[in-house]
C-alpha positions as CSV (number, residue, x, y, z in Angstrom):
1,X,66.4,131.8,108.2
2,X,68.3,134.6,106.4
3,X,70.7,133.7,103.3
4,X,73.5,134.5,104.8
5,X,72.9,132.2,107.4
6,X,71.5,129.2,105.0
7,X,75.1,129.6,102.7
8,X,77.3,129.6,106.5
9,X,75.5,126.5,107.6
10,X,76.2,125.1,104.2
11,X,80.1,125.5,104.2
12,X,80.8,124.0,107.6
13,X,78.8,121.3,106.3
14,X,80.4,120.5,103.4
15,X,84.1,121.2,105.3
16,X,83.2,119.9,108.3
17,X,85.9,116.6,107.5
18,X,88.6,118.9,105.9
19,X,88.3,120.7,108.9
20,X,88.5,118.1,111.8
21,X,91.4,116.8,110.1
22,X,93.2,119.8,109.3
23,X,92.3,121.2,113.3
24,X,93.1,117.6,114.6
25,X,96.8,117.8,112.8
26,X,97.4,120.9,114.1
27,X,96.0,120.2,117.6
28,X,98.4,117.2,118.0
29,X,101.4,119.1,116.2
30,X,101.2,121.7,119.1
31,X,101.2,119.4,122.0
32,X,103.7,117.1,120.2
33,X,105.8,119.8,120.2
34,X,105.8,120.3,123.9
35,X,106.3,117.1,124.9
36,X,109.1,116.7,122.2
37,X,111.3,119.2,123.2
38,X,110.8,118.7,127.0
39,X,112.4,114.7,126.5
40,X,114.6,115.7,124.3
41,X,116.1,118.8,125.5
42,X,114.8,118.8,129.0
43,X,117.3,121.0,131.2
44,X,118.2,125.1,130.2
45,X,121.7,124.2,129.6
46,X,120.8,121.9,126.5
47,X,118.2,124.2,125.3
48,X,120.4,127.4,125.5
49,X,123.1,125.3,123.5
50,X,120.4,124.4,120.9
51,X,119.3,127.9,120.2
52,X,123.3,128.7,120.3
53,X,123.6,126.7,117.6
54,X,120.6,127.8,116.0
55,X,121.9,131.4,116.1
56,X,125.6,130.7,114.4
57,X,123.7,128.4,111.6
58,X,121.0,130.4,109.0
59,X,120.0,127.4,107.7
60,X,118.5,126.2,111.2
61,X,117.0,129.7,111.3
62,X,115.5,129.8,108.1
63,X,113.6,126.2,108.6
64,X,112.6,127.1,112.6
65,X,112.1,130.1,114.0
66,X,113.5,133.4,115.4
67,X,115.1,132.5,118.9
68,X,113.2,134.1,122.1
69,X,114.3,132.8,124.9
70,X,115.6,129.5,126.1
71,X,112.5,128.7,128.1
72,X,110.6,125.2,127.4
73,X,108.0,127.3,126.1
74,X,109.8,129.8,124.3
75,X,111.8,127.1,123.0
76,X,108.5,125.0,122.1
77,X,107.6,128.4,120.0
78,X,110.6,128.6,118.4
79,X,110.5,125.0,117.2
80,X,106.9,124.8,115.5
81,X,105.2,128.3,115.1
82,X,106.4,128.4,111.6
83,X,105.0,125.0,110.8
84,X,101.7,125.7,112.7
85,X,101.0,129.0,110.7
86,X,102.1,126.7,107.5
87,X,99.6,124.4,108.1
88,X,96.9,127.4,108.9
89,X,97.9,129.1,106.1
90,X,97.6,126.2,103.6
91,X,94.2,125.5,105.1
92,X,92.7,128.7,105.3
93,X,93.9,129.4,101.2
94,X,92.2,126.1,100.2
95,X,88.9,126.7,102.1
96,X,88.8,130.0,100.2
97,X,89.0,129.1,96.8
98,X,86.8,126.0,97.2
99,X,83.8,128.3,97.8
100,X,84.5,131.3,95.9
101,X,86.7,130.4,92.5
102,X,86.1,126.8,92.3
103,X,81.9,127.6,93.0
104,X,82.3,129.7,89.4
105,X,84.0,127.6,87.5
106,X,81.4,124.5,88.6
107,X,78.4,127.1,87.6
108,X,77.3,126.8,90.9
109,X,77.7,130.3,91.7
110,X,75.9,131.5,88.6
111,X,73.0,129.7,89.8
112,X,73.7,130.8,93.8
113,X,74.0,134.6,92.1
114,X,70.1,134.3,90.8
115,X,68.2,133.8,94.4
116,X,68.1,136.6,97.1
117,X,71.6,135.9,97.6
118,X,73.2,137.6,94.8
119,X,76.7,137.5,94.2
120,X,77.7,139.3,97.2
121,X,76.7,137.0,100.3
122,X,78.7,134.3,99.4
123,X,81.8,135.7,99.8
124,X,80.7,137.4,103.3
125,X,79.4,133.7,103.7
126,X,83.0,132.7,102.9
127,X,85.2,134.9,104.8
128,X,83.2,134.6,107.9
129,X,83.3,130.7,107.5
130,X,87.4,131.1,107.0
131,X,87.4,133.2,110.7
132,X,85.8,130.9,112.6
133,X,87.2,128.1,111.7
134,X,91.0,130.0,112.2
135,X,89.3,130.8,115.6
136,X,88.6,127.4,115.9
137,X,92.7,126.5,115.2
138,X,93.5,129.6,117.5
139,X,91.9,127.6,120.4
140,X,93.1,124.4,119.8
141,X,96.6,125.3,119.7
142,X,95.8,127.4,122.7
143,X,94.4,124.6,124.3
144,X,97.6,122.4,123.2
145,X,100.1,124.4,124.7
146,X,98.3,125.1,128.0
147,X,97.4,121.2,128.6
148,X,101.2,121.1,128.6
149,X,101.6,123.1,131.3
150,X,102.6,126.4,129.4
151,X,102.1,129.3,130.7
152,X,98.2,130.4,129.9
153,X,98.8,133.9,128.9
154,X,101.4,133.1,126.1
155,X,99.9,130.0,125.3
156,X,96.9,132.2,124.5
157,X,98.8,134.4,122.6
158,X,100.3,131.2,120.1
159,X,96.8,130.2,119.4
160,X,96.3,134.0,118.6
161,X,99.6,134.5,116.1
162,X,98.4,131.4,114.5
163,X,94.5,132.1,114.1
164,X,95.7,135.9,112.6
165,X,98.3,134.5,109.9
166,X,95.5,131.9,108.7
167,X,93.3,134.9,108.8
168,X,95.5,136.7,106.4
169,X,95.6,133.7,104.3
170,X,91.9,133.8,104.1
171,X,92.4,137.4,102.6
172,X,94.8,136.0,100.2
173,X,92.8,133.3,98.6
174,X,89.9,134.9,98.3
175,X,91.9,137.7,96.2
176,X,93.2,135.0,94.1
177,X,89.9,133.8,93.5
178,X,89.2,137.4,91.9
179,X,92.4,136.8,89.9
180,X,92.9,133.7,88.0
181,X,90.4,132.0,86.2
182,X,90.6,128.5,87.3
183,X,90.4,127.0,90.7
184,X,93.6,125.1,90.3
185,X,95.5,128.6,89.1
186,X,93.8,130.4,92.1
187,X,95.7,127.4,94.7
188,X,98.5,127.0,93.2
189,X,98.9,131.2,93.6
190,X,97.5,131.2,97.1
191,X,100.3,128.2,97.8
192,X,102.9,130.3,96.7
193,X,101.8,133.1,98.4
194,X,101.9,130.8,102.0
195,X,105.4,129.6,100.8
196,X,106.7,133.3,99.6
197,X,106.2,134.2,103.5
198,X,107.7,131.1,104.9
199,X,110.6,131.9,103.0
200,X,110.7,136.0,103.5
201,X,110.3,134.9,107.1
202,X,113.6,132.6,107.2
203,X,115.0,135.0,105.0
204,X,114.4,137.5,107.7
205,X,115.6,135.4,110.6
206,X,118.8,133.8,109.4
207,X,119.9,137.6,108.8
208,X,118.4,138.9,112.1
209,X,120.6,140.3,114.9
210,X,121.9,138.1,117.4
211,X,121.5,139.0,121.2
212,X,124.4,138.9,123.9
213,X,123.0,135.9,125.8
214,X,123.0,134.0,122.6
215,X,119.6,132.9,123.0
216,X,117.4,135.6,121.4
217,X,117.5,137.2,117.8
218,X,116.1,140.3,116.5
219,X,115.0,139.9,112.7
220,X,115.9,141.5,110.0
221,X,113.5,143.9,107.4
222,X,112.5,140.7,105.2
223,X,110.3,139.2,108.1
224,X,108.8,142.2,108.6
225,X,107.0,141.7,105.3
226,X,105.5,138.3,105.9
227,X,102.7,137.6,108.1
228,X,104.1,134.6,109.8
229,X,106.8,137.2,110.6
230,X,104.4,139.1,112.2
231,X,103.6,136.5,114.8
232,X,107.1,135.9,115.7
233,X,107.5,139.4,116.1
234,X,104.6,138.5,119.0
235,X,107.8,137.2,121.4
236,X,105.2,134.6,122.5
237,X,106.3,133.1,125.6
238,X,109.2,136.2,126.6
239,X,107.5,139.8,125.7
240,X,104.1,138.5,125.0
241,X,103.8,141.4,122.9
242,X,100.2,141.6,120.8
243,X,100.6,144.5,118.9
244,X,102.4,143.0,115.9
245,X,99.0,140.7,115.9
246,X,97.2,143.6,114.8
247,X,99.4,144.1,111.2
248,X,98.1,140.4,110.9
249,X,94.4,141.9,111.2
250,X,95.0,144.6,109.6
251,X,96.2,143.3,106.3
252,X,93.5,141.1,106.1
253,X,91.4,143.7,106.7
254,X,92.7,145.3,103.7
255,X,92.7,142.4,101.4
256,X,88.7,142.1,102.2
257,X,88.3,145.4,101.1
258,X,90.0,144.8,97.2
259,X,88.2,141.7,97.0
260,X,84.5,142.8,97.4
261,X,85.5,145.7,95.4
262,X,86.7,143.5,92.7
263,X,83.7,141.1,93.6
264,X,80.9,143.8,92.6
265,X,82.2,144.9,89.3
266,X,83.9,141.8,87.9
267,X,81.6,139.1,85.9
268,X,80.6,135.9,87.0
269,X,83.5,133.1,85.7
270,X,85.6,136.1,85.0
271,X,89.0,137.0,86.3
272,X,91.3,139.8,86.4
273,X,94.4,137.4,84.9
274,X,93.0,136.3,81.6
275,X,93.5,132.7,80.4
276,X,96.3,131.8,77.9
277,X,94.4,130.5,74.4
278,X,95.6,127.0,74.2
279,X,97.1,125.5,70.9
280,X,94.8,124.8,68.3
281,X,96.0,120.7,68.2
282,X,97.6,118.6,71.4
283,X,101.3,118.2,71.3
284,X,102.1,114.4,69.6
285,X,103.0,113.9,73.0
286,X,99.2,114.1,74.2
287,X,98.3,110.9,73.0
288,X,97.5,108.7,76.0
289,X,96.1,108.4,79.4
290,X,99.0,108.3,80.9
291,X,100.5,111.5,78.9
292,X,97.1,113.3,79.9
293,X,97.5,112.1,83.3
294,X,101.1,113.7,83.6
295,X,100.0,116.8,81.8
296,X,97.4,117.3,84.4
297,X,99.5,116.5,87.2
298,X,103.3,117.6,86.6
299,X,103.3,121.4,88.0
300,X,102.2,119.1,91.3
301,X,104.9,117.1,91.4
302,X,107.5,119.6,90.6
303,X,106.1,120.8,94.1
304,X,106.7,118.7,95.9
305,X,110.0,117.5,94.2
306,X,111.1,120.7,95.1
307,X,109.9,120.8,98.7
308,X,111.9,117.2,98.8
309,X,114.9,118.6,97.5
310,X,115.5,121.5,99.7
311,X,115.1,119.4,102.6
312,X,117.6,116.8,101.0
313,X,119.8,120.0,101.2
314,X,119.2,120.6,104.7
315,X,119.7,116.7,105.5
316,X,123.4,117.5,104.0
317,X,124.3,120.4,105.5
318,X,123.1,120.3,108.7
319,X,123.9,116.2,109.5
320,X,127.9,117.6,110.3
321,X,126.2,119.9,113.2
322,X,124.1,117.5,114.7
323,X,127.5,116.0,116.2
324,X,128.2,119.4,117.9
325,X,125.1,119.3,119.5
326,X,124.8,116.1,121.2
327,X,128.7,117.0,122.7
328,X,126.7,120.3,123.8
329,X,123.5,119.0,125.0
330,X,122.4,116.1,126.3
331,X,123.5,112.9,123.7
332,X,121.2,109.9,124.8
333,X,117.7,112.1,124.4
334,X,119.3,113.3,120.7
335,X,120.1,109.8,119.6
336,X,116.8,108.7,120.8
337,X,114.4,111.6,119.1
338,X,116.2,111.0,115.6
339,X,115.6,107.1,116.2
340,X,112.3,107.9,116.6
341,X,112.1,109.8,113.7
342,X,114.1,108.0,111.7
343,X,112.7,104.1,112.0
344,X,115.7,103.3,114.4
345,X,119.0,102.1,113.6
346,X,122.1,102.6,114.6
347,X,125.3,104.7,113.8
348,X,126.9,108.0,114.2
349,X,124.0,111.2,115.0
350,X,124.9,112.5,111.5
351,X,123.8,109.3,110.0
352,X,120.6,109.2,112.6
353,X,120.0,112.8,111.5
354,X,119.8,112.4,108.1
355,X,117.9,109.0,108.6
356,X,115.1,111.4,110.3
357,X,115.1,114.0,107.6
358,X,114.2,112.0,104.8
359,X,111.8,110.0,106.8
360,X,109.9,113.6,106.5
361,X,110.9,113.4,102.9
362,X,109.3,109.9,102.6
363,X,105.8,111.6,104.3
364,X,106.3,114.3,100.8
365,X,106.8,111.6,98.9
366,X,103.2,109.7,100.2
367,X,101.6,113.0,99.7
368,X,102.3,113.7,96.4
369,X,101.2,109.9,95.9
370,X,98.1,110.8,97.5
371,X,97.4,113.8,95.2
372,X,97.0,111.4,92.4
373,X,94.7,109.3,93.3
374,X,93.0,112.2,95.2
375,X,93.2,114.1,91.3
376,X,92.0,110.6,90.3
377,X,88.7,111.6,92.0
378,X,88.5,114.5,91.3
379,X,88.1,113.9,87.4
380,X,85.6,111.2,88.2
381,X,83.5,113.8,90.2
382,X,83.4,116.5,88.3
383,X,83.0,114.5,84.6
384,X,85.9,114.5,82.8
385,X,86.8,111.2,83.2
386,X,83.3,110.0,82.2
387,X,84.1,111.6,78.6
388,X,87.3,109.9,78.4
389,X,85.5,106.6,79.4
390,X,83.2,107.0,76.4
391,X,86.4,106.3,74.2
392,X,87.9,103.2,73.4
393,X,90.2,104.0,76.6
394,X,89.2,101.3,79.4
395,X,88.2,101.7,82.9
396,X,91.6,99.5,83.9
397,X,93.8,101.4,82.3
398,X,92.1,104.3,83.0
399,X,93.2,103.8,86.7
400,X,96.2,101.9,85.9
401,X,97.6,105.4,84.1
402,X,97.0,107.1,87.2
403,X,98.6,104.5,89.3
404,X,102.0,104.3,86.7
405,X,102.0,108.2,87.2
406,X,101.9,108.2,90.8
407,X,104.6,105.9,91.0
408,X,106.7,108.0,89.0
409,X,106.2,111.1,90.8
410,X,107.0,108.9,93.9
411,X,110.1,108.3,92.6
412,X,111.1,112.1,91.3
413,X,110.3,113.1,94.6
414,X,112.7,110.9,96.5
415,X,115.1,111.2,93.6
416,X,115.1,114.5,94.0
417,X,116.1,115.0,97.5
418,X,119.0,112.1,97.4
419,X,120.9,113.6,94.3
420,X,120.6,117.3,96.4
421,X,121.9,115.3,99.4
422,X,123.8,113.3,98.2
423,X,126.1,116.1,96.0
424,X,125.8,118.3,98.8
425,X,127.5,116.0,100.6
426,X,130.3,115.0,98.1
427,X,131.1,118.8,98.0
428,X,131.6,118.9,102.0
429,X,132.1,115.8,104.0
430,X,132.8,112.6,100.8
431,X,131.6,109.6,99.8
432,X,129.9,107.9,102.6
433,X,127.4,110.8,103.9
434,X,126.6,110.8,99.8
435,X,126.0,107.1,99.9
436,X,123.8,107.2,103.4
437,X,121.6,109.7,101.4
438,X,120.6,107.5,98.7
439,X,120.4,104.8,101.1
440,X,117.6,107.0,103.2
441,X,115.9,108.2,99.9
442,X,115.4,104.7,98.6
443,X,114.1,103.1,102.2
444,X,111.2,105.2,101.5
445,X,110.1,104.1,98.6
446,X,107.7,101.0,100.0
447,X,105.8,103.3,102.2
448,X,105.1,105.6,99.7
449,X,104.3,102.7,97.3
450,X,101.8,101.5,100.1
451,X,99.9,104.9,100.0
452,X,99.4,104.3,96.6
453,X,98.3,101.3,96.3
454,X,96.2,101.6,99.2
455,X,94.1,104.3,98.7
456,X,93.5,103.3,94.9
457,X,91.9,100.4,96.7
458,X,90.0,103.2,98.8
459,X,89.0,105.0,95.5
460,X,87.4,101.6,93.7
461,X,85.8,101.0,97.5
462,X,84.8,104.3,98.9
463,X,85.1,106.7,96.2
464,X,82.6,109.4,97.8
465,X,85.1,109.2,101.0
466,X,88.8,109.5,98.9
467,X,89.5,112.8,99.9
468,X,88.6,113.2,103.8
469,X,89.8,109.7,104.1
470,X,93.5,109.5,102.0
471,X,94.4,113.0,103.5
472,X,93.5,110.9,107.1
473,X,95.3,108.0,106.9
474,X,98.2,110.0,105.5
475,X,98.1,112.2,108.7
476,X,97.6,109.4,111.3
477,X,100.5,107.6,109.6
478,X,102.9,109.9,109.9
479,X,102.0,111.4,113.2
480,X,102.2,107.7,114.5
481,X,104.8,106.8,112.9
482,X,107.4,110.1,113.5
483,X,106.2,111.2,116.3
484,X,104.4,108.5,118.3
485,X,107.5,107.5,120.4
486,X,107.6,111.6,121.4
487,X,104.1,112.0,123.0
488,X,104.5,107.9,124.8
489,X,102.3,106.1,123.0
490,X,102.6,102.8,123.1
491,X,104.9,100.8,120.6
492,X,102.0,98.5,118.7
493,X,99.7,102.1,117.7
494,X,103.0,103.2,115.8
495,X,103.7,99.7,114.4
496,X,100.4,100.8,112.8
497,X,102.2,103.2,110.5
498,X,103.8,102.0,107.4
499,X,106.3,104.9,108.6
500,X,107.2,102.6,111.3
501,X,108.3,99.4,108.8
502,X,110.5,101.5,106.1
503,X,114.2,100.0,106.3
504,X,116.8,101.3,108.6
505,X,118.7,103.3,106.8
506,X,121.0,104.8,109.7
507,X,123.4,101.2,110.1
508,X,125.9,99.2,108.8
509,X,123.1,97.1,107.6
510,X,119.5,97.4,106.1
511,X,116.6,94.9,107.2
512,X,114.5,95.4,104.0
513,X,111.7,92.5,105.5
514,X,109.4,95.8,106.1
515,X,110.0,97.4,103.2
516,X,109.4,94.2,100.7
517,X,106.0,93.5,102.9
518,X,104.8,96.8,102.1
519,X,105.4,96.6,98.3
520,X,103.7,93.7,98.4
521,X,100.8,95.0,100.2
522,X,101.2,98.1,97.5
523,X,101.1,95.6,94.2
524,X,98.2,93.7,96.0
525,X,96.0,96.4,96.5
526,X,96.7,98.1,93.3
527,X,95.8,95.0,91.7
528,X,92.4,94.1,93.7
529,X,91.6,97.9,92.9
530,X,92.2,97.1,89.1
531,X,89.7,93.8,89.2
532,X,87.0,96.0,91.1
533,X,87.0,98.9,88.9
534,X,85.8,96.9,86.1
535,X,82.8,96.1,87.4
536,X,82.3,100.0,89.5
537,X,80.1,102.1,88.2
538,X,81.5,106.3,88.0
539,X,79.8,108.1,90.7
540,X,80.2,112.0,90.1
541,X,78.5,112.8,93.1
């Protein structure tokens, strides 16, 4: 069996989790969508009134799409492309770096670099691993539109426009990989690149060119300059235009070329951005666990408070419209898809609306709880943690640092998004929009808390399984409990779903029964996880 062949097999091993949940998530996303938009805006009237609105309002444009038609399925494409080639390009970035930059700073390459291998293969090894399994997204989503009864030819064209922008991101990653030194610098770059053309893409859209039937857009020069531009430019579902596809390929095609350039003439552990020197002694700060922990961890959170904040500002600004569109389209199915969303509850459609939004705020807030304990891991694995261990520092308070830390990123999140909200708010409609923001922010505290708690527990249990399984649960809870009411599944699977139990937020009143179970759960957990790791042993493998 060639090399080649022996370091392929190897990577869809070792991603074969990470990939069936990231292909699983984006499976459901695309025939969630269908089925979302064909209960909730199920006749050509309500949809063309939708995408009227979406036209007159940037801010709907820049978190969406670029109009095409007021089709089901060009209105299905319009609503979750962007978030599909999100989730492909996040993926595809990650895979990259894991086997290229994060392979050299482990050593592993060095040692991968001495057999028949050299220092070559691995990166062919790489890239052809990142196609196929973007191939593999491309037909899933493919497969999800059609089984929806789409029309085949553009529903093969979305699983195309999709595969090609996580291609790109491919490209991109591995680049990164030639640039920074650390694994962690060469993500958080590759991130920002995925974000930089989700944002040139909205950019691009909300300034785009409206059409006279109010229903289609044509972008303006900033979307031309991000690849998940380039696959709306596709018209999926109205032009079914595959030209714009091959920029996608082409790109990529490019990128390759720099980075095996840069891959035969740069050293092993090298990098083209050289690492800052670090100060001589730690800050009087850097004195703890905990202030380790944060040190680690902050740029993280800042993340995803930022992520949380922006759509606190969206929660604001576009509650006021969501009134205008259930007197233009069709109320009931409105109220009922934010009550979904949103936990239930009752109350005006701005209150509903905003009740939904920062239920997706509450799903940022669990994931940037789940990034602790996952970093937790992580510094178990790979050592570090063991040479802490070896100080006077205990195993309890080892974890209990993490835990204190997660639970005040939890809260920066969530704080974040309500004070954005809620001033937005005070600047355009007055006090009671501003007070049903913090209401909403705080409701999601417990099922944050419970993610925390939770998978701590999993950590202390299962520690060779925290990764594949906290990015799991965190998926199936939030797909079960936004969106399991869209696709008709029954009541008890979403009642699964801590989602499901987080206070209404949306009426007069707020039944916090849910919400105190949950931080019970959370405290119980946490603590049966402190009791166990005294007596766990660190496992680095």
């Amino acid at each position: 069996m060639s090399t080649f062949r022996v370091l392929l097999r190897q990577r869809f091993r070792r991603d074969r989790w990470q990939l069936l949940i990231w292909v699983g998530c984006i499976a459901l996303l695309s025939f969630v969508a269908t089925t979302s938009v064909a209960s909730t805006y199920g006749t050509g009237a309500s949809r063309a009134s939708v995408l009227a609105l979406a036209v007159s309002n940037p801010a709907i444009l820049m978190l969406r799409g670029l109009p095409q038609g007021s089709s089901l399925a060009a209105v299905t494409y319009f609503e979750i492309f962007t978030f599909l080639a999100l989730l492909a390009g996040l993926m595809s970035t990650f895979l990259a770096v894991r086997h290229t930059r994060a392979e050299e700073e482990s050593g592993r390459a060095e040692l991968v670099a001495s057999t028949p291998a050299a220092r070559l293969t691995p990166t062919a090894a790489t890239l052809v691993h990142g196609v196929l399994a973007n191939l593999v997204v491309g037909i899933v989503v493919a497969a999800g539109f059609a089984a929806s009864a789409l029309p085949v030819a553009g529903s093969l064209l979305a699983g195309a426009a999709v595969a090609a922008t996580g291609i790109v991101f491919v490209g991109v990653g591995l680049l990164t990989s030639q640039l920074m030194v650390t694994s962690r610098a060469a993500n958080g770059v590759a991130a920002a690149a995925v974000l930089l053309a989700y944002v040139l893409r909205g950019i691009g859209d909300a300034a785009g060119t409206p059409s006279a039937d109010g229903v289609h857009m044509t972008a303006a020069w900033p979307s031309w300059l991000s690849p998940i531009g380039w696959g709306e430019q596709a018209s999926v579902y109205d032009r079914n235009l595959w030209w714009p596809l091959l920029i996608s390929l082409a790109f990529a095609a490019a990128l390759v070329v720099g980075v095996f350039a840069l891959q035969s003439r740069r050293d092993s552990g090298a990098s083209l951005v050289a690492q800052r020197a670090g100060r001589a002694d730690a800050r009087p700060s850097l004195t703890g666990s905990f202030a380790l922990a944060w040190r680690l961890q902050w740029p993280t959170i800042l993340g995803w408070a930022t992520g949380g904040a922006f759509a606190g500002l969206l929660a604001s600004s576009l509650g006021p419209l969501v009134d205008k569109v259930g007197a233009d389209a069709n109320l009931d199915a409105v109220q009922k898809g934010l009550t979904s969303m949103g936990g239930g509850g009752s109350g005006s459609l701005d209150a509903l609306f905003v009740s939904a939004i920062f239920s997706l705020i509450g799903v940022l807030a669990a994931a940037c709880a789940t990034q602790v304990v996952i970093r937790m891991r992580q510094e178990e694995s790979s050592g570090t943690a063991e040479v802490l261990l070896a100080t006077p520092l205990s195993r309890v308070r080892w974890l209990g640092d993490y835990l204190m830390v997660g639970v005040v990123a939890v809260v920066i999140v969530l704080a974040a998004s309500a004070l954005v909200s809620a001033l937005s708010a005070l600047s355009a409609s007055g006090g009671e929009q501003a007070a049903q923001s913090l209401r909403a922010a705080l409701a999601q505290l417990p099922a944050a808390l419970i993610y925390l708690g939770v998978l701590a527990l999993v950590f202390v249990l299962l520690p060779a399984w925290t990764i594949a399984l906290s990015w799991a649960l965190l998926g199936l809870g939030a797909f079960l409990g936004l969106f399991a009411g869209f696709v008709g599944l029954p009541d008890w699977m979403r009642q699964l779903s801590p989602f499901a139990h987080t206070p209404e937020s949306a009426g007069p009143q707020q039944d916090w029964t849910g919400g105190l179970w949950m931080l019970a759960i959370a405290i119980v957990a946490a603590a049966i996880a402190g009791l166990l790791m005294r007596q766990r042993d660190l496992v680095t493998t």
